[in-house]
C-alpha positions as CSV (number, residue, x, y, z in Angstrom):
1,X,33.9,-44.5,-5.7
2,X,32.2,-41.5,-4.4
3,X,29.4,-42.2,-2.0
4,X,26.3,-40.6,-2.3
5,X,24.5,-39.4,1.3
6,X,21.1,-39.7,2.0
7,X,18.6,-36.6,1.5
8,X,18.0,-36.1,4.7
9,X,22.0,-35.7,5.7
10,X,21.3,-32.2,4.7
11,X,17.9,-31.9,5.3
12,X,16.4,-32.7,8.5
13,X,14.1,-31.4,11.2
14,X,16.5,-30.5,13.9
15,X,18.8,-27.9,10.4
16,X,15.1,-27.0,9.6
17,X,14.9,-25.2,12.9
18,X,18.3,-24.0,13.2
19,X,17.5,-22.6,9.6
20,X,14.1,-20.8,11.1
21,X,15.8,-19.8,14.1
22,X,18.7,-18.5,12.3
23,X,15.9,-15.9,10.2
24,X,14.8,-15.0,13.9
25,X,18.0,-13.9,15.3
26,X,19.2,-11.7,12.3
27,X,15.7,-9.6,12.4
28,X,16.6,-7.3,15.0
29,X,20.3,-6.5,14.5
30,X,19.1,-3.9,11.8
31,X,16.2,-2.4,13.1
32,X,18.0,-1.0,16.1
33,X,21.0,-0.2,13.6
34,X,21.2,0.6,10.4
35,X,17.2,1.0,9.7
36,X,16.6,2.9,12.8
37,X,19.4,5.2,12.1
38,X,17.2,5.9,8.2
39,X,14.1,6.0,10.5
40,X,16.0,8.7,12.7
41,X,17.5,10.4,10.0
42,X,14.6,11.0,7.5
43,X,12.6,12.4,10.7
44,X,15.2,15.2,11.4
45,X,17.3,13.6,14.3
46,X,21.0,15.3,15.1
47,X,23.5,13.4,14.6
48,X,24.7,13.9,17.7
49,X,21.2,12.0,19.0
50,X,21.6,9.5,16.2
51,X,25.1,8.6,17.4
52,X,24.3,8.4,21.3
53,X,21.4,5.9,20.1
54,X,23.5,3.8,18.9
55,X,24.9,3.1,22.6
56,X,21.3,0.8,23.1
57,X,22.9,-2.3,21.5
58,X,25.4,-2.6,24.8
59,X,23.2,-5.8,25.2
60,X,24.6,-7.9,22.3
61,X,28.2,-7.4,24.5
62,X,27.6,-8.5,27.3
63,X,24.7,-10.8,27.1
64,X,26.5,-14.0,29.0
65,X,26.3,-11.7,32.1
66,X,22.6,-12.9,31.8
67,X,22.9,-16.1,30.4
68,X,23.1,-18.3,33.4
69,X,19.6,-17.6,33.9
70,X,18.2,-19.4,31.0
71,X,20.4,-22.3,32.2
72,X,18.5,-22.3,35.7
73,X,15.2,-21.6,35.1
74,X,12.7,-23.6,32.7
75,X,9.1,-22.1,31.4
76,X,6.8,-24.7,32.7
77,X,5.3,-26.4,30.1
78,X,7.1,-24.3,27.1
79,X,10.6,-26.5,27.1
80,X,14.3,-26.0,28.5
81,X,15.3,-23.7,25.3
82,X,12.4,-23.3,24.0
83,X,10.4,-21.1,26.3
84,X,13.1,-18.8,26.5
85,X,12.8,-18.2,22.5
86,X,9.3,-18.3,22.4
87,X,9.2,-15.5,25.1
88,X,11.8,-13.2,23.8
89,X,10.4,-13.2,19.9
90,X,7.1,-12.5,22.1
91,X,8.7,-9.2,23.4
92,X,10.5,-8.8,20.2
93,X,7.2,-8.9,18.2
94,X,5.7,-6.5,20.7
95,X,8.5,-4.0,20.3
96,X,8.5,-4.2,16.4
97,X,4.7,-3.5,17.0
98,X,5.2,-0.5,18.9
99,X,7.7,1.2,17.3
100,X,5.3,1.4,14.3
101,X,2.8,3.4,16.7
102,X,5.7,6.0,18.1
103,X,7.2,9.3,16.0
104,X,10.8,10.4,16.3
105,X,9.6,14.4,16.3
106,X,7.7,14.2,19.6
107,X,8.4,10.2,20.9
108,X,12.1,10.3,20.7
109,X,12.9,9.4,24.5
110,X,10.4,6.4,24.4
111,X,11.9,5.2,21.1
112,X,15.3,5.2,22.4
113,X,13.7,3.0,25.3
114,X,11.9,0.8,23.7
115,X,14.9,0.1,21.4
116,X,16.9,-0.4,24.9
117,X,14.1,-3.7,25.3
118,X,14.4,-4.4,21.7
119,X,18.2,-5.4,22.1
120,X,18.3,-7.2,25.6
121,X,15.3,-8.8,24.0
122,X,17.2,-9.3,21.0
123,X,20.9,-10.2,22.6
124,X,18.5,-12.7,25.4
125,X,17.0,-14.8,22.1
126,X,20.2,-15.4,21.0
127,X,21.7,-16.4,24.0
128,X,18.9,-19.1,24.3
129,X,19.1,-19.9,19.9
130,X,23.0,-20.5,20.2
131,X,22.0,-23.2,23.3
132,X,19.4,-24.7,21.0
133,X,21.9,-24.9,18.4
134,X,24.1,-26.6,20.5
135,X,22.0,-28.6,22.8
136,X,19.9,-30.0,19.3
137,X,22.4,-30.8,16.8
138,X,24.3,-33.6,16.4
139,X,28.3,-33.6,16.2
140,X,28.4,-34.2,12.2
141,X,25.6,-31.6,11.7
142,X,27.3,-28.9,13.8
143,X,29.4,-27.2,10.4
144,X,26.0,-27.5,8.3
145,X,23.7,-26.4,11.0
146,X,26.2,-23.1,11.3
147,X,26.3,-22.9,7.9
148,X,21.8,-23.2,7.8
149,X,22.3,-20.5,10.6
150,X,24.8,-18.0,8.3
151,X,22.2,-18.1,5.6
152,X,19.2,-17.5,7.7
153,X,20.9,-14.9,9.6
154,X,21.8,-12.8,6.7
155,X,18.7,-13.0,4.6
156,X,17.1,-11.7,7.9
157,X,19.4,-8.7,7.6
158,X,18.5,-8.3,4.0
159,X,15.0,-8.0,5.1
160,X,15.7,-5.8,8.1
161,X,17.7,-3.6,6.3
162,X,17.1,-4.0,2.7
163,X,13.8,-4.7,2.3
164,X,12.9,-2.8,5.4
165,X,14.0,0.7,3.2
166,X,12.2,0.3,0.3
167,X,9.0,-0.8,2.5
168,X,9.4,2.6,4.1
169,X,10.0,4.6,0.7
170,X,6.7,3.1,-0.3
171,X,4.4,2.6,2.5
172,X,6.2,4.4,5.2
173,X,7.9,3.0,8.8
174,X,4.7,2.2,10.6
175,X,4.4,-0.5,8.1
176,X,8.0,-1.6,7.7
177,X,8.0,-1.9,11.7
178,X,4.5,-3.9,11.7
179,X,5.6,-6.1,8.7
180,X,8.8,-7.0,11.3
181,X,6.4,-7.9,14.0
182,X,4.3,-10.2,11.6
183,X,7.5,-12.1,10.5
184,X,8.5,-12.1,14.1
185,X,5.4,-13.7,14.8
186,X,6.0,-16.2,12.3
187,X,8.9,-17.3,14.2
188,X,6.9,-17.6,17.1
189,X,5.0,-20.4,15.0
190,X,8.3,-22.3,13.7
191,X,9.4,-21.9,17.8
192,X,6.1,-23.7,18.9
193,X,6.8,-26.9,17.1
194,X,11.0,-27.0,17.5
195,X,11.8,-30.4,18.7
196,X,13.0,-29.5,22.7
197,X,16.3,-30.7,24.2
198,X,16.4,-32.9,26.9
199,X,19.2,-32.5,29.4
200,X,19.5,-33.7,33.2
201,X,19.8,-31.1,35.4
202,X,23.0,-31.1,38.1
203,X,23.2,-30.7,42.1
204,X,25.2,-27.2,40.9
205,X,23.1,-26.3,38.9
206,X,19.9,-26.7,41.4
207,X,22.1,-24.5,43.9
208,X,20.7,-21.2,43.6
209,X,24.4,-19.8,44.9
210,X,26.1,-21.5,42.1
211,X,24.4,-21.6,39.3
212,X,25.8,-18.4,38.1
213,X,29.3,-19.6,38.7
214,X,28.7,-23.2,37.5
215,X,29.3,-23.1,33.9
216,X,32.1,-20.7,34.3
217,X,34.2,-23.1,36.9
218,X,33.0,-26.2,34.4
219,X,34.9,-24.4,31.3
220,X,38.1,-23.4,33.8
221,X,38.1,-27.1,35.3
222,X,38.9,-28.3,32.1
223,X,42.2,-29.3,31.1
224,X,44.3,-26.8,28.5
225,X,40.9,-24.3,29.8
226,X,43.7,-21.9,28.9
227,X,45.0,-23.1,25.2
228,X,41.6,-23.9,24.2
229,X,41.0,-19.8,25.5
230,X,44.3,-18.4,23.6
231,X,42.5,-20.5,20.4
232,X,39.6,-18.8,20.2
233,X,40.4,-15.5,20.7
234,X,43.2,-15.9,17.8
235,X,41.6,-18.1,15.1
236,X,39.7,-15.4,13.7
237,X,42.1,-12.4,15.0
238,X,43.8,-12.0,11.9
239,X,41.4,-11.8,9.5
240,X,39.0,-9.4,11.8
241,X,42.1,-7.7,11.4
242,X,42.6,-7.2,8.0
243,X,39.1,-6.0,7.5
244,X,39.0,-3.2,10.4
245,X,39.4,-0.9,7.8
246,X,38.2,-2.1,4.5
247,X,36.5,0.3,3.6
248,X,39.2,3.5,3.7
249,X,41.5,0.8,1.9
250,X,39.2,0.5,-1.5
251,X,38.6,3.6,-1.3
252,X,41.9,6.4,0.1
253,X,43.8,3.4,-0.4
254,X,42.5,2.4,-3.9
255,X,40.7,5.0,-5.5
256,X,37.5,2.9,-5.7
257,X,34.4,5.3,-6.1
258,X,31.7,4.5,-3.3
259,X,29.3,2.8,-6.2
260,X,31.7,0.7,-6.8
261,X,32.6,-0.4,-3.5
262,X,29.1,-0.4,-2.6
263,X,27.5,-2.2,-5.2
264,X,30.2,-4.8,-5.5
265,X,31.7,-5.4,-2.3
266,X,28.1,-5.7,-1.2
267,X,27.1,-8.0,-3.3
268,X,30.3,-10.2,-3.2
269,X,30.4,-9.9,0.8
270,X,27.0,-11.5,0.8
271,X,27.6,-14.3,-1.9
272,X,30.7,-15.2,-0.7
273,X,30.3,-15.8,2.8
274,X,26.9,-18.1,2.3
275,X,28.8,-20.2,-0.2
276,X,31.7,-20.4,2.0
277,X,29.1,-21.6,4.7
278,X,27.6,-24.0,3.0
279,X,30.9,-25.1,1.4
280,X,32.5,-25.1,4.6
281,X,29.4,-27.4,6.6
282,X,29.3,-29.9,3.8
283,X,33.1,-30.6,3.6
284,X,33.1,-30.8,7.7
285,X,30.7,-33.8,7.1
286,X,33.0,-35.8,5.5
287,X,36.7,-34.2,7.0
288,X,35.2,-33.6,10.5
289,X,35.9,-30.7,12.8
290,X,39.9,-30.4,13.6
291,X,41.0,-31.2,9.9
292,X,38.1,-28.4,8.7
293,X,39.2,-26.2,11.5
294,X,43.1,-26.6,10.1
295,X,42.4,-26.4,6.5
296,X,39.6,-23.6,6.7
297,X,42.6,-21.6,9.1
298,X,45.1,-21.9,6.9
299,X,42.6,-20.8,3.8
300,X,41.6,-18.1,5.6
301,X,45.3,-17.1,6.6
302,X,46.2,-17.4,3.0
303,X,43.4,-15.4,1.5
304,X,44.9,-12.5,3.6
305,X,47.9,-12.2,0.7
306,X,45.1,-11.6,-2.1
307,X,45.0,-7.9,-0.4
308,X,48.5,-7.4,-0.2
309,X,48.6,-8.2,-3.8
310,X,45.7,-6.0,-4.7
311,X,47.8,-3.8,-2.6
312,X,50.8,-4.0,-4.6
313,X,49.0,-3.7,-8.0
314,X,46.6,-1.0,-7.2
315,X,43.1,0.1,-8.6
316,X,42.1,-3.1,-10.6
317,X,38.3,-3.6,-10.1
318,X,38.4,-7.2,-11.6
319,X,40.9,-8.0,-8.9
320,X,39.0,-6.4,-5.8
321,X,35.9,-8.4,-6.4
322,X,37.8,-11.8,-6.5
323,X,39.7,-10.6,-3.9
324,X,36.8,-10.3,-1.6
325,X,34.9,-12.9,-2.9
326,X,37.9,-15.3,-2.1
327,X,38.4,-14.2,1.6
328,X,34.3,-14.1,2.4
329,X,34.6,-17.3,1.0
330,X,37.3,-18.6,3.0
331,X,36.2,-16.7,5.7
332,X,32.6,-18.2,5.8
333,X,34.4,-21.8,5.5
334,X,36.3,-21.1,8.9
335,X,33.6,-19.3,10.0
336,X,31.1,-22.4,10.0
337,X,33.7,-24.7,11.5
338,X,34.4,-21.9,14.3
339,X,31.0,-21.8,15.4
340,X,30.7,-26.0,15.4
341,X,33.6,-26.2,17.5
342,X,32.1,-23.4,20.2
343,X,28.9,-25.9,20.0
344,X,31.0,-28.8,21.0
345,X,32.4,-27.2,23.9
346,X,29.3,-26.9,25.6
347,X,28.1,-28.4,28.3
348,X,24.5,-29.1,27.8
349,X,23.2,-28.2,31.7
350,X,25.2,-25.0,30.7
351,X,25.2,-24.3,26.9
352,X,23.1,-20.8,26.8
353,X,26.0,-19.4,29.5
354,X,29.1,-21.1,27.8
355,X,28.4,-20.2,24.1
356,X,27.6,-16.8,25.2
357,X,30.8,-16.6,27.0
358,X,32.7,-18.3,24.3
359,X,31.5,-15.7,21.9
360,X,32.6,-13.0,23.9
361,X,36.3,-14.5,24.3
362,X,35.8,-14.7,20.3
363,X,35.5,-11.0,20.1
364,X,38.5,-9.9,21.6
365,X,40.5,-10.0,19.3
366,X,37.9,-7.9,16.8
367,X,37.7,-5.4,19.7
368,X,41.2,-4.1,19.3
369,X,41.6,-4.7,15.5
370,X,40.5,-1.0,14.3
371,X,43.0,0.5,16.7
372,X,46.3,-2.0,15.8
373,X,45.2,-1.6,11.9
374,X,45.5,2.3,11.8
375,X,48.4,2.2,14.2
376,X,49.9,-0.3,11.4
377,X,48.8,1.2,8.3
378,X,50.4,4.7,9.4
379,X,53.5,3.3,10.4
380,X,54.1,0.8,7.5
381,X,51.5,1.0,4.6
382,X,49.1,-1.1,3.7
383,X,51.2,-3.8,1.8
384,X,53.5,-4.4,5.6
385,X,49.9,-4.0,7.3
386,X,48.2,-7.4,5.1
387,X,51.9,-8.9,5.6
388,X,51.4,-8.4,9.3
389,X,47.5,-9.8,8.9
390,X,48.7,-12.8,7.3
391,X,51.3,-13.8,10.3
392,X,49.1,-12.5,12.7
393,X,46.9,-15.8,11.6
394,X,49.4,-18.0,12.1
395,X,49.7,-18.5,15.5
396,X,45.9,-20.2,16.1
397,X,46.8,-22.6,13.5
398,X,49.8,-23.6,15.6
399,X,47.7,-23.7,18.7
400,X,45.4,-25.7,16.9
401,X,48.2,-28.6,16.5
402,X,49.2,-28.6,19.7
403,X,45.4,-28.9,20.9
404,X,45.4,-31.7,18.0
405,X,46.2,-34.4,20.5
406,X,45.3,-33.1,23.9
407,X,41.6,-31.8,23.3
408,X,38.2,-33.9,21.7
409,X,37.0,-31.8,19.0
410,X,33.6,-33.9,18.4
411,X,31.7,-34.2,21.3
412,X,29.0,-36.5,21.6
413,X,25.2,-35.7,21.1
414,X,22.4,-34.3,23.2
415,X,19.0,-36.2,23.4
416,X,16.2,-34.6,22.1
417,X,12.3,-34.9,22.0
């Protein structure tokens, strides 16, 4: 007999937030990307300028150089994580606002400064969100809450980029950059009435000479620190690597025109990795976070072979949209489980630093994927490249036994108020 879960298993205050929050932190990936390079463009920028812009989102890579600071210091009155969101959506808003006021013909040094603030704003609010996330949710609400997060995160790109464009067709970018600041400031409002974590602060942590050290030495102290590393930066290796280059597969590889690629894969990218969140949080509930971890690895491994297949057969449109649907699918699944097992290796004196540096760890092994994948694909085609994606998956999911018995994948809880 199947039992039925309450209501309020899947909806509750503390995934309400994470679902707000999760809007919040997708915003401004866009705007100082993909929007702000139409922005640039359409106003006459070189390419050249265009490209050297691009350099201002340095933030988002090394944002847990910074961290330790929201674990130290508290805004009085405002809340352990929640001042620290409250004030960075504040400078957020205010950069959205005066970017509307600024023109790329004669303001293009002050745009490509303010855009600087915009990302270390922008990389600082999700240092202090991912701590939230942590800090708030409880161990069973960890795959669901990531899942919440996906969603929010991704409609908020929608907007930034999507919705952002055809604002600016109609009404022009001073609007589409004031319409960001007003839905900034609406997450300003959500922020103000977020539920606050509690957590007791440490003798290292008070230290003013440790407490940048502190959450680094409490993730080495641990024991198999160095299995649980090896882990992370390979669950999601091979998969990052079979993507690198996607796009020249479908279409020098393929044949696929760009409509096609765009308008499905698109579409299918999108779809498939919210279901495969949501998927992927609800079965964690009921399998919990090591057998979700193991079965949403081995998923994700698997999926790989649909693009050696689609490989193998060729230009078959049918084929390439279930062949992406099935690995954003797969790939949101074990995405949602990754990011609940980051959560429960937090400490919750040090979350904002650990999560931040856990992330980074994470994207090791998508910062050499574009390199390996066109040394690969030159040397042995693409059918020997998904081969080599596939066993290239393998090795995490072995880890991941061997951690089976010697590491606690549910933590407990953090109080909140």
């Amino acid at each position: 007999m199947i039992k039925i879960r309450p209501f309020s298993t899947f909806i509750n205050q503390r995934l309400l937030f994470v679902l707000a929050f999760g809007f919040s932190s997708g915003l401004p990936l866009a705007l100082s990307g993909s929007t702000l390079q139409a922005w640039l463009t359409e106003s006459k920028v070189s390419l050249m300028t265009i490209g050297f812009l691009s350099l201002v989102s340095f933030p988002y890579n090394c944002k847990f150089l910074w961290a330790p600071l929201l674990d130290r210091f508290i805004f009085p009155g405002c809340g352990r994580r929640r001042g620290w969101i409250l004030m960075t959506q504040a400078c957020l808003a205010l950069a959205f606002f005066s970017l509307s006021l600024l023109h790329p013909e004669s303001q293009l040094k002050n745009i490509g400064w303010l855009v600087l603030f915009m990302t270390f704003a922008a990389a600082t609010q999700d240092v202090a969100i991912d701590a939230y996330r942590a800090d708030v949710l409880l161990p069973r609400e960890r795959g669901l809450g990531a899942a919440y997060f996906i969603f929010a995160y991704r409609m908020a790109m929608f907007a930034s980029g999507g919705l952002a464009l055809i604002v600016a067709q109609y009404w022009g970018w001073e609007r589409t950059y004031q319409l960001m600041g007003i839905f900034m400031l609406l997450g300003m409002v959500c922020a103000g009435f977020a539920p606050e974590v509690t957590a007791e602060p440490t003798e290292a942590a008070a230290k003013k000479t440790l407490f940048f050290l502190a959450p680094f030495l409490d993730l080495w102290r641990r024991d198999n620190a160095l299995l649980v590393g090896a882990f992370i930066i390979l669950y999601k290796a091979g998969a990052a690597l079979a993507v690198a280059l996607m796009t020249n597969f479908l279409l020098h590889g393929l044949g696929f025109s760009l409509v096609e690629i765009g308008v499905a894969s698109k579409a299918v990218i999108i779809v498939g990795t919210i279901l495969g969140a949501f998927v992927g949080g609800a079965v964690m509930w009921r399998l919990g976070l090591y057998a979700s971890l193991l079965g949403f690895g081995l998923a994700q491994a698997f999926s790989i072979l649909l693009f050696m297949f689609l490989a193998l057969v060729g230009k078959v449109f049918s084929l390439m949209v279930l062949t992406l649907f099935v690995e954003n699918f797969c790939s949101g699944m074990s995405t949602a489980a990754f990011m609940a097992f980051l959560m429960s290796l937090c400490t919750a004196r040090f979350s904002a630093t650990q999560f931040a540096f856990l992330s980074a760890i994470d994207s090791l092994g998508r910062l050499f994927a574009g390199p390996l994948a066109a040394v690969l694909v030159t040397q042995f085609g693409w059918v020997a490249f998904y081969g080599w994606s596939f066993v290239l998956s393998l090795p995490a999911l072995l880890l991941l036994l061997i951690l089976g018995k010697r590491v606690r994948f549910d933590a407990p809880a953090v109080s909140y108020s």
